[in-house]
N, C-alpha and C positions, 0 to 999 in steps of 0.2 A: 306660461305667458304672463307678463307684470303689466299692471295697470300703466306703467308709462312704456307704452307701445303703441301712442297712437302714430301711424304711419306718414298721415297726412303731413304732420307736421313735419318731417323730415323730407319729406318731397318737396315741398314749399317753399320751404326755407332758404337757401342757394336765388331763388328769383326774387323774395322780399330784401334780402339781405342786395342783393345789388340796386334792388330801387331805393332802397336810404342811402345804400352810398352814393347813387348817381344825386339822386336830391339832393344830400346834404355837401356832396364836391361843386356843384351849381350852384347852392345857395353861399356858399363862402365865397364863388369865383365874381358873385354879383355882389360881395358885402354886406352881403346878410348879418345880422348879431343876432347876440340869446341863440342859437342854434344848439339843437341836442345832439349828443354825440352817437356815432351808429353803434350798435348792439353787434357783437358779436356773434356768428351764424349759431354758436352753440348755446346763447342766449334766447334767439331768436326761438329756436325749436323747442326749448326747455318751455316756455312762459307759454306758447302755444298750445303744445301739451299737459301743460297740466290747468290749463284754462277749459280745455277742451273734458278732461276727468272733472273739475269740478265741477262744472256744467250738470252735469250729468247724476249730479249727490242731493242731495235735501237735506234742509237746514227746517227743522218743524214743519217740516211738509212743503216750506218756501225754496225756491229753484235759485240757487244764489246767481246774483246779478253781480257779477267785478269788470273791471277795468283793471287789467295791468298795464303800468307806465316800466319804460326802461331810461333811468333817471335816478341820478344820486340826489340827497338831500339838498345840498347846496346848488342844485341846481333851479331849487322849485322857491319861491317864496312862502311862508309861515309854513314850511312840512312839518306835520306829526309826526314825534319819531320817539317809538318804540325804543325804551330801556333795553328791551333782548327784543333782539328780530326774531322775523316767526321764518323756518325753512319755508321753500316755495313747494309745497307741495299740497294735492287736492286737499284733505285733512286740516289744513292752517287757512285755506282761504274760505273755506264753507264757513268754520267757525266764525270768521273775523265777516262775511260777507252781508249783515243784516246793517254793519256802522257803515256801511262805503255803498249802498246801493244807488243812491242818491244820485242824477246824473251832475258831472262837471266833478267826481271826487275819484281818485286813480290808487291803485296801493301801489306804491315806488319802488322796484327792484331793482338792485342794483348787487355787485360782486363785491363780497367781503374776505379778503384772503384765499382768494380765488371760487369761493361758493356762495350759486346766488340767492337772496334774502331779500326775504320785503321787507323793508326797514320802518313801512308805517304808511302815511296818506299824503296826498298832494292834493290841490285845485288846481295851481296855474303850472304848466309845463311848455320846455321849449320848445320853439319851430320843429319840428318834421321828428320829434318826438315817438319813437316808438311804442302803437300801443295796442295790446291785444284785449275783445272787449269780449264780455258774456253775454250774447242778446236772448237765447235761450237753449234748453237743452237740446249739446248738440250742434250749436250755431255760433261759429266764432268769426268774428271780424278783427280781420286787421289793418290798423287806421295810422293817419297821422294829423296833426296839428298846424296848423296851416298860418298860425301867427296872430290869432284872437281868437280869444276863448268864445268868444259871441258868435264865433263861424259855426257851421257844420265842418266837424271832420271829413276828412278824404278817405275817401277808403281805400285799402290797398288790395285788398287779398277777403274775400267770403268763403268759410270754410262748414261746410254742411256735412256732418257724418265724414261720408268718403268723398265727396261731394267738392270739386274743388274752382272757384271762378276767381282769376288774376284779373284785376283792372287793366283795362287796358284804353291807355291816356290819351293815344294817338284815335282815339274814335270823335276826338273834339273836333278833330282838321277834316273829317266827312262836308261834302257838301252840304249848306240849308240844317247845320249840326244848330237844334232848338237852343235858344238860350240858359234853360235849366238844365239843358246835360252837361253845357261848358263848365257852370259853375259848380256843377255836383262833381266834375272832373277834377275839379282843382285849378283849372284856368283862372289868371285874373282878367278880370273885368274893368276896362276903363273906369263904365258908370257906376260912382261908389254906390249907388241906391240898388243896382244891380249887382255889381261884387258881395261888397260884406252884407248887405241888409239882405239879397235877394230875398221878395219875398214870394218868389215861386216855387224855390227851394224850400222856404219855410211852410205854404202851404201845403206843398208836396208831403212832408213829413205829416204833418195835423192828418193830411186827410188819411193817411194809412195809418196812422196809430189809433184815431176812431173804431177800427175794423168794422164799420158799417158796411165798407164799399162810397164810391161815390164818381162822378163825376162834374169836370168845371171845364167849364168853355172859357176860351179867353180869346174876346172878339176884338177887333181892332177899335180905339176911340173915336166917337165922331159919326162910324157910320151904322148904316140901322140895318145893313142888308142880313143879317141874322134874323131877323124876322121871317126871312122867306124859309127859311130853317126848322123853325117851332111853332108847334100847332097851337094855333089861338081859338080864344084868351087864355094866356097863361094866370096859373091856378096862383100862381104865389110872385106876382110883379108885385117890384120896388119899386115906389113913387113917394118921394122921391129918391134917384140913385141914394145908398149906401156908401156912402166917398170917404169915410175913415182913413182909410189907407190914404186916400188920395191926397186929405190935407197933411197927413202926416209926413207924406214927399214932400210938400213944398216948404218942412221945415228942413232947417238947420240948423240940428243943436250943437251948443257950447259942449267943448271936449266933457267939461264936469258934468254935464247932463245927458251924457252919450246914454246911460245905462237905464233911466229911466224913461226916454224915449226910445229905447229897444224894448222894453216890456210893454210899451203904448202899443205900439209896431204887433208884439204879438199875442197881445190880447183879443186886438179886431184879425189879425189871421186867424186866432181861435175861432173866434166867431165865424168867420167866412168858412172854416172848414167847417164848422159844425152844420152849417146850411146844406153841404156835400152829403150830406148822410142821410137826407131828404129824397125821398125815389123820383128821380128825372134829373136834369141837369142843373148846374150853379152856373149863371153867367154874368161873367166878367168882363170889363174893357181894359186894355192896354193900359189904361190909367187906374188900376185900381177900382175902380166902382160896381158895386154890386146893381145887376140892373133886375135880377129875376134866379127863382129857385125852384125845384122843382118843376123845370117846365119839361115838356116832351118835346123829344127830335124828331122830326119830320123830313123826307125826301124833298128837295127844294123843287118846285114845277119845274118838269121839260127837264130833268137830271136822270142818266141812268142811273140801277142800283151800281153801287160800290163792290165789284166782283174779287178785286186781288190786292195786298196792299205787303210792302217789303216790313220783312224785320227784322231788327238787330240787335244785340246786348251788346253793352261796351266791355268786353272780356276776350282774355286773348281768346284764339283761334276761334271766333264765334264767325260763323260763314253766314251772309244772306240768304233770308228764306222770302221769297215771294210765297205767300198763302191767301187764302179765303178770311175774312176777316172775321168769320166765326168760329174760326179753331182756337182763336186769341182770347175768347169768354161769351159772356153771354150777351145781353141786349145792352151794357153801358158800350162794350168793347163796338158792338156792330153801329151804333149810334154815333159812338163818336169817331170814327171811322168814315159813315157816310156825312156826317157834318162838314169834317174838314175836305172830304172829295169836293162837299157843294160848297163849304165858306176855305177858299184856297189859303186866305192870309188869317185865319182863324189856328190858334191850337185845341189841344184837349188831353185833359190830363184824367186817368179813369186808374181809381185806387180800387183793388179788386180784396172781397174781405178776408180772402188767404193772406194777403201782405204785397200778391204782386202788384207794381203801378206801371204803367204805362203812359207815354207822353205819343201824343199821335200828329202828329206835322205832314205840310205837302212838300215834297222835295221835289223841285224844278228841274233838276239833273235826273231823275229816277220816274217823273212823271207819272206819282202814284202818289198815294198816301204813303209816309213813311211810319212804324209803329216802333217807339224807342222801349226798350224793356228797361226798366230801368231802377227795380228793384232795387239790385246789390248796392247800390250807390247810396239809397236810403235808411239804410239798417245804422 
């Protein structure tokens, strides 16, 4: 048996390999430019595989972190590029993996007289951009590029061990689909503050990369009926709100200063996720403001308990499970479960300290809680 045997990748490959071609024949048919060109299936599996072997190698005891892009040099702006290319094999990326761990930095593969080679490093890469990422051993995603580097990648394909979960896009068009799954979908978004900025998505990430665990309510602006929610007096109210975020919507920065109001943007998500890792809940209004943290959930008066609530991942052939809402974790999972029963137009987003997150919404068609799993979308 030869170490490039991993299976997965050959199974995979055939379904990723048609979602770039369907992206990238859509995105020309709408006029798209800068668009990356689709990777060959024999590409596709080769960069998988041996992402997945070096995954799995030590570089001084550190777990090499790469990014493979499929992308010729003149495709990228300022690329690095290696005097002799290094073969794309586990062996070449461990060694080269401690210059490229950095996120936003990709090693560029591409075919050189029919064999493929990394030819060196990129930052910027085109739309729908092929790319295979190393999150840890073992654990490959595959991603695409969505047309700003300031975005979160799409993910296409989570590949765990033998472990295999295809995104699956059409989970947007669900009834009462939360606003953070649309955007983690790859949908666009009208609201540019909602599209590129989301910053549900971005706290989403903060709060699972903490690995605290946490949870955040996000109540609607204006009104107070979340108090009938949590047990007072809460240990850790903001007076006055926290509205960082809030004035930072109401700007409008000039094109030249887009970058340094995106790091404004997520220095206060910093902060708000970092409140998340506080034991009880972060709550939040619709507009951004922090009203209170660590507060506790409470069964709202005259409300039954929360007995059953639907769940779903956005991955092909994932079937609905109607369950008990304690089979999904522990007290953030049950809490924010019965919050949303009793605050209907409330959500709750509960990062669990393994990595899983969960977005939990009331859906009007389903007339339950609904509990998004929503993991693979954040890696």
């Amino acid at each position: 048996m030869t170490e490039r045997a991993y299976a997965v990748a050959r199974a995979v490959t055939p379904r990723i390999h048609t979602h770039f071609s369907d992206h990238l024949a859509a995105a020309r048919a709408r006029g798209y430019q800068h668009l990356a060109v689709v990777p060959d299936a024999a590409a596709i599996e080769a960069m998988i595989d041996v992402a997945f072997w070096a995954s799995l190698r030590r570089e001084e005891t550190y777990v090499p972190k790469i990014s493979l892009a499929f992308l010729a040099p003149e495709e990228t702006e300022h690329p690095l590029v290696l005097e002799r290319s290094l073969p794309l094999d586990p062996t070449a990326l461990t060694r080269v993996a401690p210059a490229v761990e950095r996120p936003g930095i990709h090693l560029g593969v591409a075919r050189f007289d029919g064999e493929l080679r990394v030819w060196g490093t990129a930052r910027t890469i085109p739309t729908y951009c092929f790319v295979a990422e190393v999150v840890e051993p073992g654990l490959i995603v595959v991603k695409h590029h969505r047309g700003d580097e300031r975005v979160k990648f799409v993910n296409v394909a989570v590949l765990e061990g033998d472990r295999i979960k295809i995104v699956d896009e059409r989970a947007s068009a669900m009834p009462d689909c939360p606003l953070l799954l649309t955007s983690l979908l790859g949908v666009d978004v009208p609201d540019t503050w909602a599209g590129p900025v989301n910053v549900l998505v971005r706290l989403a990430v903060s709060m699972r990369a903490h690995r605290r665990g946490g949870l955040l309510i996000v109540a609607p602006a204006g009104s107070a009926s979340w108090r009938d929610s949590i047990v007072q007096p809460i240990s850790y109210a903001v007076d006055p709100a926290f509205a960082e975020l809030t004035a930072l919507r109401r700007e409008v920065p000039e094109p030249a200063l887009l970058d340094g109001w995106l790091e404004r943007v997520d220095r206060a998500v910093e902060a708000i996720a970092g409140l998340t890792a506080v034991d009880g809940a972060t709550l939040l209004t619709s507009d951004y403001e922090v009203l209170a943290f660590g507060a506790k959930i409470t069964r709202r008066r005259g409300q039954p308990t929360v007995e059953q609530v639907t769940v779903t991942e956005p991955v092909a052939d994932d079937a609905p499970r109607v369950v008990h809402p304690s089979s999904l974790g522990g007290t953030r999972h049950l809490s924010a479960a019965q919050f949303v029963f009793d605050q209907r137009d409330a959500v709750a987003l509960v990062a669990s300290q393994d990595g899983r997150f969960t977005v939990f919404a009331w859906s009007t068609g389903e007339d339950m809680v609904h509990a998004h799993r929503v993991e693979a979308l954040l890696l």
